[in-house]
mmCIF file as Biopython writes it, N, C-alpha, C and O atoms, coordinates in Angstrom:
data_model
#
loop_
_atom_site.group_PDB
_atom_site.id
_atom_site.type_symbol
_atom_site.label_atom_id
_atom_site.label_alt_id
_atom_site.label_comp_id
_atom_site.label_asym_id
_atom_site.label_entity_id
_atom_site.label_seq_id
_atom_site.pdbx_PDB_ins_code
_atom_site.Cartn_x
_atom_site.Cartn_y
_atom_site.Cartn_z
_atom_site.occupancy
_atom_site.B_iso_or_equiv
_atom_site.auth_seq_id
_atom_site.auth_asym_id
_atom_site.pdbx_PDB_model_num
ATOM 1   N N  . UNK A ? 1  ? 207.819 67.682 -26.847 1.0 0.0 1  A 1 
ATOM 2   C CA . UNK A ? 1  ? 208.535 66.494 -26.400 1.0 0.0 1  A 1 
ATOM 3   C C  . UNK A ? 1  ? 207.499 65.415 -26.065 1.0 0.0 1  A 1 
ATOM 4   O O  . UNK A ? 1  ? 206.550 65.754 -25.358 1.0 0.0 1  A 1 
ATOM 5   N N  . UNK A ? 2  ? 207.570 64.343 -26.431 1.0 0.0 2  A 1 
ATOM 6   C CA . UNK A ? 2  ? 206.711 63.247 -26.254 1.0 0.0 2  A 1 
ATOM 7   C C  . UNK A ? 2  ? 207.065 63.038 -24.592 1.0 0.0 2  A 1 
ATOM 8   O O  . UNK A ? 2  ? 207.756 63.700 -23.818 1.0 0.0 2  A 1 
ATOM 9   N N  . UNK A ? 3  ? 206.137 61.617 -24.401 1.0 0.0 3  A 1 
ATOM 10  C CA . UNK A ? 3  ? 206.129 60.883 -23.219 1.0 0.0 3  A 1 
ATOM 11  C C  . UNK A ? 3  ? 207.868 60.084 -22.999 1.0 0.0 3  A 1 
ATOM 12  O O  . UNK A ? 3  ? 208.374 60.572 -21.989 1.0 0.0 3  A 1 
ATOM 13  N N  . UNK A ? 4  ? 208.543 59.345 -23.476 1.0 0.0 4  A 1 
ATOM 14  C CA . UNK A ? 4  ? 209.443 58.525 -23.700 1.0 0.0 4  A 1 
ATOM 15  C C  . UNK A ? 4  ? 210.236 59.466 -23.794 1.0 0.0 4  A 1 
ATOM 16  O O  . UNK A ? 4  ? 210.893 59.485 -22.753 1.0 0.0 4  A 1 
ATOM 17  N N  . UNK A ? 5  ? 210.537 60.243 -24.451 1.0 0.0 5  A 1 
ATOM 18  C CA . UNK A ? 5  ? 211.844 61.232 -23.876 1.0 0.0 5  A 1 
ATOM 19  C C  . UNK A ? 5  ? 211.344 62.461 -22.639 1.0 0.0 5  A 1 
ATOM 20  O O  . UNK A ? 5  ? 212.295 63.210 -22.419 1.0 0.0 5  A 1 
ATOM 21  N N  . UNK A ? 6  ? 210.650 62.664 -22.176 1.0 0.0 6  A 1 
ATOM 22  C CA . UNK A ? 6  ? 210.301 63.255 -20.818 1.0 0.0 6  A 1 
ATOM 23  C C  . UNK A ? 6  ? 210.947 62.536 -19.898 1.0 0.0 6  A 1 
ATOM 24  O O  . UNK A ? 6  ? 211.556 63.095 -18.986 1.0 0.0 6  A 1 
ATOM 25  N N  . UNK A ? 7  ? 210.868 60.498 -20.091 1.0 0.0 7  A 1 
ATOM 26  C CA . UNK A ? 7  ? 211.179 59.941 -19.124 1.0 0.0 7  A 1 
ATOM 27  C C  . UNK A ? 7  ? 212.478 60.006 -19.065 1.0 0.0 7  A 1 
ATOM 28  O O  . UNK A ? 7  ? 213.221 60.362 -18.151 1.0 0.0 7  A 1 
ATOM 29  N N  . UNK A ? 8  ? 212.700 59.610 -20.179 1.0 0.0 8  A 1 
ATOM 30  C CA . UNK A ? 8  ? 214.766 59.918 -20.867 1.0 0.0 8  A 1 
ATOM 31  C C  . UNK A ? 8  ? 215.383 60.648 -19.802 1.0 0.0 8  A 1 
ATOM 32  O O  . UNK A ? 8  ? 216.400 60.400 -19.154 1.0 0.0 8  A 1 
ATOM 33  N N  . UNK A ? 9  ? 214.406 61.786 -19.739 1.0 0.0 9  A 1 
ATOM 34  C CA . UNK A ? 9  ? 215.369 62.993 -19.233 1.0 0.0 9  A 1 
ATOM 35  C C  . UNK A ? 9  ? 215.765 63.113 -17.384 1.0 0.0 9  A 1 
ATOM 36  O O  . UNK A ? 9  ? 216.631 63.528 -16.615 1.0 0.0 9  A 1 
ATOM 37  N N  . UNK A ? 10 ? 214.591 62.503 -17.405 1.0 0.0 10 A 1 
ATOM 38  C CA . UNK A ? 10 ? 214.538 62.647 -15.476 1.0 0.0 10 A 1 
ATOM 39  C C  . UNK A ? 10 ? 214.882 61.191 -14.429 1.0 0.0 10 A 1 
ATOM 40  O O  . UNK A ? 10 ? 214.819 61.047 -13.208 1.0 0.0 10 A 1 
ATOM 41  N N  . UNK A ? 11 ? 215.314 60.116 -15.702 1.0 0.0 11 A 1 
ATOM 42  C CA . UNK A ? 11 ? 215.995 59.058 -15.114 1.0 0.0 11 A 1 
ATOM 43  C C  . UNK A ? 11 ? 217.195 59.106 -15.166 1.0 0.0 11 A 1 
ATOM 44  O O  . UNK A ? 11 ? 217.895 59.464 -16.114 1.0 0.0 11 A 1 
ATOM 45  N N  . UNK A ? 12 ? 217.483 58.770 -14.207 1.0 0.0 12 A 1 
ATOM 46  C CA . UNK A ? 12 ? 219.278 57.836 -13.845 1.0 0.0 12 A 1 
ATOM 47  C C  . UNK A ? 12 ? 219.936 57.300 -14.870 1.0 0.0 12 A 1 
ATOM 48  O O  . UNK A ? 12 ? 219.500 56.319 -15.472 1.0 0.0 12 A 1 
ATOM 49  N N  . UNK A ? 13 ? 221.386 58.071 -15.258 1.0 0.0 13 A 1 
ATOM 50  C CA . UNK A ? 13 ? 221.819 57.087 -16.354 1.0 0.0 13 A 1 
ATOM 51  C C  . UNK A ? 13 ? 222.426 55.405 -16.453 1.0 0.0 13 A 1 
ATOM 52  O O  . UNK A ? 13 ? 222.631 54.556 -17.321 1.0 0.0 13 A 1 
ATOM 53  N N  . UNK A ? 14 ? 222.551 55.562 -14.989 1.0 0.0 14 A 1 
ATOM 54  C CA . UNK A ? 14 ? 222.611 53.638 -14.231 1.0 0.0 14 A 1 
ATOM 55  C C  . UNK A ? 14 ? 222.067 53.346 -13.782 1.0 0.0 14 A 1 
ATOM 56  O O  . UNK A ? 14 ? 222.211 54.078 -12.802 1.0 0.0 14 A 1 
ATOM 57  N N  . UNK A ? 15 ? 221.172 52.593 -13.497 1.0 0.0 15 A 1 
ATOM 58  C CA . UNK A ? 15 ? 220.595 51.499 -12.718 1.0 0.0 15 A 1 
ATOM 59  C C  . UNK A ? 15 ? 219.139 51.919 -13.040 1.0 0.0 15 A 1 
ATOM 60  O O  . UNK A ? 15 ? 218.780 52.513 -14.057 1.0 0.0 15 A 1 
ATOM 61  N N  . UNK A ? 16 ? 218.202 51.434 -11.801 1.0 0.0 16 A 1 
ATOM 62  C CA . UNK A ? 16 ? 216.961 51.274 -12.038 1.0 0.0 16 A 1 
ATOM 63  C C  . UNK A ? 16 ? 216.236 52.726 -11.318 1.0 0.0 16 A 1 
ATOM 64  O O  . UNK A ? 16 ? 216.844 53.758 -11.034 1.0 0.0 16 A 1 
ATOM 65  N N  . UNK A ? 17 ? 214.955 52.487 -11.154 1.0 0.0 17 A 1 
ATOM 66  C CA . UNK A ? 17 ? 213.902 53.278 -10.620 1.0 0.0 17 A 1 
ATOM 67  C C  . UNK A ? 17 ? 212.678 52.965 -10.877 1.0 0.0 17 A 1 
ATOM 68  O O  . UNK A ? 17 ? 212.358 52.115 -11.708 1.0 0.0 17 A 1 
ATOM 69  N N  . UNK A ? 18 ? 211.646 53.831 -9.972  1.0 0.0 18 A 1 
ATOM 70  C CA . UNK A ? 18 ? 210.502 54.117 -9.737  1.0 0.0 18 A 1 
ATOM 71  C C  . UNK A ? 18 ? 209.869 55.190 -10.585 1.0 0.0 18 A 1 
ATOM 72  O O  . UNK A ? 18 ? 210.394 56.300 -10.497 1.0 0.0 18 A 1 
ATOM 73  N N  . UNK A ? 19 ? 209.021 55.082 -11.245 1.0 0.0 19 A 1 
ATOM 74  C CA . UNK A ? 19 ? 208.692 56.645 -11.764 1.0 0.0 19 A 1 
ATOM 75  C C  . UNK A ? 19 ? 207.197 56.804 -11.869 1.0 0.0 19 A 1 
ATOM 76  O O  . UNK A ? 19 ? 206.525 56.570 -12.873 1.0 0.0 19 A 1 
ATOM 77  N N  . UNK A ? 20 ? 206.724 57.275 -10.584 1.0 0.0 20 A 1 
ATOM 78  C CA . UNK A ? 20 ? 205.135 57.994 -10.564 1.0 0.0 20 A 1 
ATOM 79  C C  . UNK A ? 20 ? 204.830 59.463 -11.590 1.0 0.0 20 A 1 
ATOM 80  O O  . UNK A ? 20 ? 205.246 60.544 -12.008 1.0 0.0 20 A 1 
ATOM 81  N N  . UNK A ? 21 ? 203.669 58.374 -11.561 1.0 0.0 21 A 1 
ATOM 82  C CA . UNK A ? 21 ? 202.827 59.314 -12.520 1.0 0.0 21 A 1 
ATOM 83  C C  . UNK A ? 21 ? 201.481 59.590 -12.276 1.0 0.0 21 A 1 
ATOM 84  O O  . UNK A ? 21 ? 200.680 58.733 -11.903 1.0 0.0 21 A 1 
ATOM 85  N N  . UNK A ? 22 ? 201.172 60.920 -12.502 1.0 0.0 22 A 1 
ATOM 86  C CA . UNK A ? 22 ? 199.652 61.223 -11.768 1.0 0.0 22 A 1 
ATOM 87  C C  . UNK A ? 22 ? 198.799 61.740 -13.375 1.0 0.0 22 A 1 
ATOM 88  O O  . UNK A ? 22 ? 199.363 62.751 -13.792 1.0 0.0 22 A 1 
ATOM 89  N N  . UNK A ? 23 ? 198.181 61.505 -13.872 1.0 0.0 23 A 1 
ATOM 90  C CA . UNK A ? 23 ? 197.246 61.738 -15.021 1.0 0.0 23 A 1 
ATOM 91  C C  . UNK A ? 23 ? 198.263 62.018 -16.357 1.0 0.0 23 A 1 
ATOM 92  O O  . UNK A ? 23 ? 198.314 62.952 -17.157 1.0 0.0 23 A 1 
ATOM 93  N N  . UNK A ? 24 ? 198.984 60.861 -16.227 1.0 0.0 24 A 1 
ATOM 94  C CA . UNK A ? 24 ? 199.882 60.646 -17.434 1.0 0.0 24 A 1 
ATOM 95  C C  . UNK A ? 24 ? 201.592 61.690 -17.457 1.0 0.0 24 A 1 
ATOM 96  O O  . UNK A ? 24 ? 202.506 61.617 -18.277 1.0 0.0 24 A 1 
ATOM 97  N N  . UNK A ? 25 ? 201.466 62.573 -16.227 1.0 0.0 25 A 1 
ATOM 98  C CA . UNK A ? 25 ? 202.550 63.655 -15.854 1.0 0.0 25 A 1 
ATOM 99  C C  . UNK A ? 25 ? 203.490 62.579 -14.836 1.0 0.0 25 A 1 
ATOM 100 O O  . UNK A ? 25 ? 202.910 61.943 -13.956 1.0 0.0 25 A 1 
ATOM 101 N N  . UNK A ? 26 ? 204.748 62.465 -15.012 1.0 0.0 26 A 1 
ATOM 102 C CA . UNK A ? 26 ? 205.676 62.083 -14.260 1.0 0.0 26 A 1 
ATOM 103 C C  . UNK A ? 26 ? 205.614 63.465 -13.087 1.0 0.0 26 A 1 
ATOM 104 O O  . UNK A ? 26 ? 205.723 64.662 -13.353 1.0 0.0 26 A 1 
ATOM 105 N N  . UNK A ? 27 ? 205.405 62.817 -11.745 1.0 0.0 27 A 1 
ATOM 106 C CA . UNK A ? 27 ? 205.576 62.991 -10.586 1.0 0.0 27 A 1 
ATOM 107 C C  . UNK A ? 27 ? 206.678 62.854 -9.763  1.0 0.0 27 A 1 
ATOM 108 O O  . UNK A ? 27 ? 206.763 63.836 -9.026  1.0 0.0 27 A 1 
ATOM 109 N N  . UNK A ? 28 ? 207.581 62.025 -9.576  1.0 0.0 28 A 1 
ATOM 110 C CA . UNK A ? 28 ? 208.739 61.868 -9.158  1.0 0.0 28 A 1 
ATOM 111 C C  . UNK A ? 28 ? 209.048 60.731 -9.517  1.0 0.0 28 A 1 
ATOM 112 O O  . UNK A ? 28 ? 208.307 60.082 -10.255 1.0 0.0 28 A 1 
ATOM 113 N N  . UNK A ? 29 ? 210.497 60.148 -8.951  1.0 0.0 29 A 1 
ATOM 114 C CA . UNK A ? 29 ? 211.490 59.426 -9.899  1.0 0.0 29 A 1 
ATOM 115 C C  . UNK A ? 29 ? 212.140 59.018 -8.798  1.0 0.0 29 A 1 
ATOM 116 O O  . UNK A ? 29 ? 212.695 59.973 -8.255  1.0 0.0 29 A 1 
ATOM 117 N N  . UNK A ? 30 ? 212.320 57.885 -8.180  1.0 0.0 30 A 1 
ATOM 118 C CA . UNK A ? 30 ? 213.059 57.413 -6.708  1.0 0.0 30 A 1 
ATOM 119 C C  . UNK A ? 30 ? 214.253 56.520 -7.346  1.0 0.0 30 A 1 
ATOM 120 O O  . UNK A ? 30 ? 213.968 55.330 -7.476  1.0 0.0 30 A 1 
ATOM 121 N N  . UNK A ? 31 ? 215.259 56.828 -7.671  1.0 0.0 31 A 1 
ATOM 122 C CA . UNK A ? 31 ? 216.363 55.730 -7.946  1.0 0.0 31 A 1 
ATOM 123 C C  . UNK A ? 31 ? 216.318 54.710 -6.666  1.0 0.0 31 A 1 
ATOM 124 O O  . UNK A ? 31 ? 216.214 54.976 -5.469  1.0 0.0 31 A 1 
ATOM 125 N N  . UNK A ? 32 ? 216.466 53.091 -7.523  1.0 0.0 32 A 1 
ATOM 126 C CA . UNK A ? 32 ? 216.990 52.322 -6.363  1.0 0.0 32 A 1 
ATOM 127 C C  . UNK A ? 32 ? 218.390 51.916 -6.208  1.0 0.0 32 A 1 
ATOM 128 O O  . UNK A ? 32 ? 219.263 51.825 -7.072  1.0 0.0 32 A 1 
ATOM 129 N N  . UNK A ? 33 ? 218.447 51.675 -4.868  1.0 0.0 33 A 1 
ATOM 130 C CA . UNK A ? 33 ? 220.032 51.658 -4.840  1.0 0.0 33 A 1 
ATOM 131 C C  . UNK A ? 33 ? 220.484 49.399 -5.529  1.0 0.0 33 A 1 
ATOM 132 O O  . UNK A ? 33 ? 219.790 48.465 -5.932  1.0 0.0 33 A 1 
ATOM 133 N N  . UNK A ? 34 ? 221.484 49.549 -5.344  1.0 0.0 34 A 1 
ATOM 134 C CA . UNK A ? 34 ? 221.523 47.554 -5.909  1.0 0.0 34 A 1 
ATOM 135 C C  . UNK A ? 34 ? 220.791 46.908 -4.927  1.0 0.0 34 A 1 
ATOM 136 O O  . UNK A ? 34 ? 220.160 45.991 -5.452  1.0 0.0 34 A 1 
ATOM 137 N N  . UNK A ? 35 ? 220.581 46.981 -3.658  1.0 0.0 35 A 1 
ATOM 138 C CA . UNK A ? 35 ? 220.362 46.094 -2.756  1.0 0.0 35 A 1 
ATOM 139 C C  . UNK A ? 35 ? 218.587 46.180 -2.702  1.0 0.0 35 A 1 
ATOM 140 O O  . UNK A ? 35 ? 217.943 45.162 -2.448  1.0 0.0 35 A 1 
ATOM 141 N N  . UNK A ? 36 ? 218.074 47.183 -2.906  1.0 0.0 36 A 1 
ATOM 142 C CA . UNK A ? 36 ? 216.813 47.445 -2.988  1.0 0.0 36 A 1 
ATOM 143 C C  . UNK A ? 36 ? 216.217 46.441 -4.208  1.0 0.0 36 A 1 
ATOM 144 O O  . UNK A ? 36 ? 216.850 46.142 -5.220  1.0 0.0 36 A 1 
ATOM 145 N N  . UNK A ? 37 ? 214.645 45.922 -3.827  1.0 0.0 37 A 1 
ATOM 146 C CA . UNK A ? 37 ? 214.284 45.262 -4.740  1.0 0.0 37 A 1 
ATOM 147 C C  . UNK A ? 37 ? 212.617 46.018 -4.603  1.0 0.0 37 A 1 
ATOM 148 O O  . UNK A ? 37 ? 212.085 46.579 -3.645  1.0 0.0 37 A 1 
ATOM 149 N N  . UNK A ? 38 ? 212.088 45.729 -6.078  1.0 0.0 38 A 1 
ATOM 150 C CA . UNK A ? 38 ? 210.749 46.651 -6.237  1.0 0.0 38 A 1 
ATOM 151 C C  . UNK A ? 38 ? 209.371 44.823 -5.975  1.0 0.0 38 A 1 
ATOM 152 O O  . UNK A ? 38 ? 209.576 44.037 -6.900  1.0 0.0 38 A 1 
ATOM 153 N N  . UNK A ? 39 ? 208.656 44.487 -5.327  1.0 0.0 39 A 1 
ATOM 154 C CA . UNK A ? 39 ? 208.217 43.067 -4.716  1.0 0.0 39 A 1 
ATOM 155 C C  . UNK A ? 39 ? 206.385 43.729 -4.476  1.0 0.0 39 A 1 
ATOM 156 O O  . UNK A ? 39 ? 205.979 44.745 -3.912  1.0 0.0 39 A 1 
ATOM 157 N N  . UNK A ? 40 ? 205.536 42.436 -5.305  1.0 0.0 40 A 1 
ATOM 158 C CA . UNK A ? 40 ? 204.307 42.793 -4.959  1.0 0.0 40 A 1 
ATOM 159 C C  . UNK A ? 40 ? 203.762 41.814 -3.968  1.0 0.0 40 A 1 
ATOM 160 O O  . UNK A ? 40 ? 204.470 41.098 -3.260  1.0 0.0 40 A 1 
ATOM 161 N N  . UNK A ? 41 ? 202.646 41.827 -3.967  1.0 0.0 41 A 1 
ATOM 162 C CA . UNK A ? 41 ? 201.838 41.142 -2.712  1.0 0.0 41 A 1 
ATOM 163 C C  . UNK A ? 41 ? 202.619 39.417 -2.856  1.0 0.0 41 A 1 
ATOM 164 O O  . UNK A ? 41 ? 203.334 38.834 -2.041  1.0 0.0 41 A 1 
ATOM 165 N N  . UNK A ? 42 ? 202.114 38.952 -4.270  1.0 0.0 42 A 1 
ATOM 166 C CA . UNK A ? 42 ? 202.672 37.584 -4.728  1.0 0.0 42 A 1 
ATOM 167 C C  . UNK A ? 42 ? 203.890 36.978 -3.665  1.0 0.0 42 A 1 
ATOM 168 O O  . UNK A ? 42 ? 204.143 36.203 -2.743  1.0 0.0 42 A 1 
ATOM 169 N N  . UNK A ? 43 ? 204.544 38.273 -4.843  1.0 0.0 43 A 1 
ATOM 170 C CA . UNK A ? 43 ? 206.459 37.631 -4.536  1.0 0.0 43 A 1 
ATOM 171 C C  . UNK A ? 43 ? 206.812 38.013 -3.066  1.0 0.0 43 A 1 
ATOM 172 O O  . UNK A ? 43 ? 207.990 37.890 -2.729  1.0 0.0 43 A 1 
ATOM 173 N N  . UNK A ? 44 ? 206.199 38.317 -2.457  1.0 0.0 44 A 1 
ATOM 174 C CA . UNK A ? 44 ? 206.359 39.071 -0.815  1.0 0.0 44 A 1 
ATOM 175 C C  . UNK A ? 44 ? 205.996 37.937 -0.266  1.0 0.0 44 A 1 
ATOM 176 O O  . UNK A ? 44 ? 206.689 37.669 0.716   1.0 0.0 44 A 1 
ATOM 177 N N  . UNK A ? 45 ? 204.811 36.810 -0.621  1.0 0.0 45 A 1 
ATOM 178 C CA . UNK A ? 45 ? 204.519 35.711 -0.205  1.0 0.0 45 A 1 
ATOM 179 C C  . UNK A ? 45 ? 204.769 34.259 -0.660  1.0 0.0 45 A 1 
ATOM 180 O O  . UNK A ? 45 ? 204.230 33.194 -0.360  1.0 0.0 45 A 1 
ATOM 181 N N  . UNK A ? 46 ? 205.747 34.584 -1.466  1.0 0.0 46 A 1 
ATOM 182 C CA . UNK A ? 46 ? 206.585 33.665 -1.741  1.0 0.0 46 A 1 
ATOM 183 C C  . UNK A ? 46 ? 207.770 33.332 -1.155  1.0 0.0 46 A 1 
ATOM 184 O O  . UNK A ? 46 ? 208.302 32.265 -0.851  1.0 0.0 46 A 1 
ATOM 185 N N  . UNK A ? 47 ? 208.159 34.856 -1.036  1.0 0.0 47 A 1 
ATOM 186 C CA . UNK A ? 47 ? 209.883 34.985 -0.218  1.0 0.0 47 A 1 
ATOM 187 C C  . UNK A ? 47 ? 209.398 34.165 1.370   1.0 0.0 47 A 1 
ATOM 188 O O  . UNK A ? 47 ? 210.100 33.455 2.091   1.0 0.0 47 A 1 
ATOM 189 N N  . UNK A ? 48 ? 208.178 34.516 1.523   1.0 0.0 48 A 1 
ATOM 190 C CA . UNK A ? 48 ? 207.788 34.599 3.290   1.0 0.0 48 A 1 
ATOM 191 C C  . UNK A ? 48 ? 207.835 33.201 3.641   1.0 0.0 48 A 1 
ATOM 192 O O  . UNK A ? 48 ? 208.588 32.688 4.470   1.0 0.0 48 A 1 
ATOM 193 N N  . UNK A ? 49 ? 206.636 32.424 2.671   1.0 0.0 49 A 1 
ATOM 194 C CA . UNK A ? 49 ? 206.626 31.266 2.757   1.0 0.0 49 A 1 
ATOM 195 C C  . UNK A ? 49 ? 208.227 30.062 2.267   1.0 0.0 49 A 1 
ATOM 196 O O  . UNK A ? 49 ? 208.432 29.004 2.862   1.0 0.0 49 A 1 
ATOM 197 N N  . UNK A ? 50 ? 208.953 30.482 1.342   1.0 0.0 50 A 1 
ATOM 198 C CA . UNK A ? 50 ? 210.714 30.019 1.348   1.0 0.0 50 A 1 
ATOM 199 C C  . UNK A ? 50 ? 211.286 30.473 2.968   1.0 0.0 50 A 1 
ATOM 200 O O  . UNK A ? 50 ? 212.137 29.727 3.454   1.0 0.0 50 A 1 
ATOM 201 N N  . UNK A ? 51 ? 210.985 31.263 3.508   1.0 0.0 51 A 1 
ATOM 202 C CA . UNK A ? 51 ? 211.765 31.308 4.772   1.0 0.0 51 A 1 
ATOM 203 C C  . UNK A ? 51 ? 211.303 30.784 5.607   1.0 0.0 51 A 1 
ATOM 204 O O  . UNK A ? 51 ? 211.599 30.969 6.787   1.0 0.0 51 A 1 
ATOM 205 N N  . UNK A ? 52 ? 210.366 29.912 5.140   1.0 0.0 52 A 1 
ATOM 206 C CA . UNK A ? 52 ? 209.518 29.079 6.508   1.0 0.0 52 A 1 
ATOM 207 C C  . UNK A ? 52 ? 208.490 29.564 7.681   1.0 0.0 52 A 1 
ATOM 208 O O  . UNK A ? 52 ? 208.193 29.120 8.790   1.0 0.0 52 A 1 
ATOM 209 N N  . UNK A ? 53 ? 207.953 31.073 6.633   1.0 0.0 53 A 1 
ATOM 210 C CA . UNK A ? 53 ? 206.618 31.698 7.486   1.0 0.0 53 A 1 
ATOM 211 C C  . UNK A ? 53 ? 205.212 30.422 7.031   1.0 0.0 53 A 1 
ATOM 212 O O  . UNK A ? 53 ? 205.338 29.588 6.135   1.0 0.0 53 A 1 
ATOM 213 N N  . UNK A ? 54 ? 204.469 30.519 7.552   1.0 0.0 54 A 1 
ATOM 214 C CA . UNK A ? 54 ? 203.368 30.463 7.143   1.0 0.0 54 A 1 
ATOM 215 C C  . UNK A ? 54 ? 202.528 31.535 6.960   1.0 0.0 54 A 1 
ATOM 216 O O  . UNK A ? 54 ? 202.256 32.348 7.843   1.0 0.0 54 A 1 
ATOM 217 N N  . UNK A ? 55 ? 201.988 31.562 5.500   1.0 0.0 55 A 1 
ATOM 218 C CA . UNK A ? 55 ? 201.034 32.822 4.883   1.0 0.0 55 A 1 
ATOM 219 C C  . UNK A ? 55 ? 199.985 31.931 4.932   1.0 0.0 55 A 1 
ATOM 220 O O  . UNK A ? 55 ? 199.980 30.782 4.492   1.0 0.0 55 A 1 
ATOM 221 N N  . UNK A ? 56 ? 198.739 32.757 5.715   1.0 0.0 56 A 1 
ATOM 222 C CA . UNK A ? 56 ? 197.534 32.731 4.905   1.0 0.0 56 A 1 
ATOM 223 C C  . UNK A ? 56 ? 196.877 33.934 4.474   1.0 0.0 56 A 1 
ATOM 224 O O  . UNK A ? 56 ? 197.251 35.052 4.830   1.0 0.0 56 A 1 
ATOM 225 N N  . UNK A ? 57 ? 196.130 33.770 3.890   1.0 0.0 57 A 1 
ATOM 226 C CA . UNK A ? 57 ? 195.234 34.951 3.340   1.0 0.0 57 A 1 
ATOM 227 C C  . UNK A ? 57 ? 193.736 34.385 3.825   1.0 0.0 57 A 1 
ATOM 228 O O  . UNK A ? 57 ? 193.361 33.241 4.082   1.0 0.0 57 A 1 
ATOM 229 N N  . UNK A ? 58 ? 192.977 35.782 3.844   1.0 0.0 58 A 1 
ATOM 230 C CA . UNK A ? 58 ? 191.997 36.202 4.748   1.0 0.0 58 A 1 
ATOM 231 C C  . UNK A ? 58 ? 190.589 36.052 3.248   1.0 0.0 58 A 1 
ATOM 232 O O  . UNK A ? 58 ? 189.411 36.326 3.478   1.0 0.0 58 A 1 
#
């Protein structure tokens, strides 16, 4: 079985997810629920600064 159907098999047939991988082996698989959003450093300081934080960086 290839890579791409390994994943096939251990995802959710709706919605989204997470899927760790440790030396190319799927590790676990976290479904998100709708309200959950997946956000990196960027977009975390984008949302912050739209709500009227002030970000700085160090």
């Amino acid at each position: 079985m290839d890579l791409k159907q390994d994943v096939a098999r251990v995802l959710p047939e709706n919605g989204r997810a997470l899927v760790y991988m440790t030396h190319g082996a799927i590790t676990a698989v976290l479904p998100l629920k709708e309200s959950q959003i997946v956000a990196d450093t960027e977009l975390m300081i984008v949302l912050l600064r739209r709500m009227g934080y002030d970000v700085r960086r160090k």
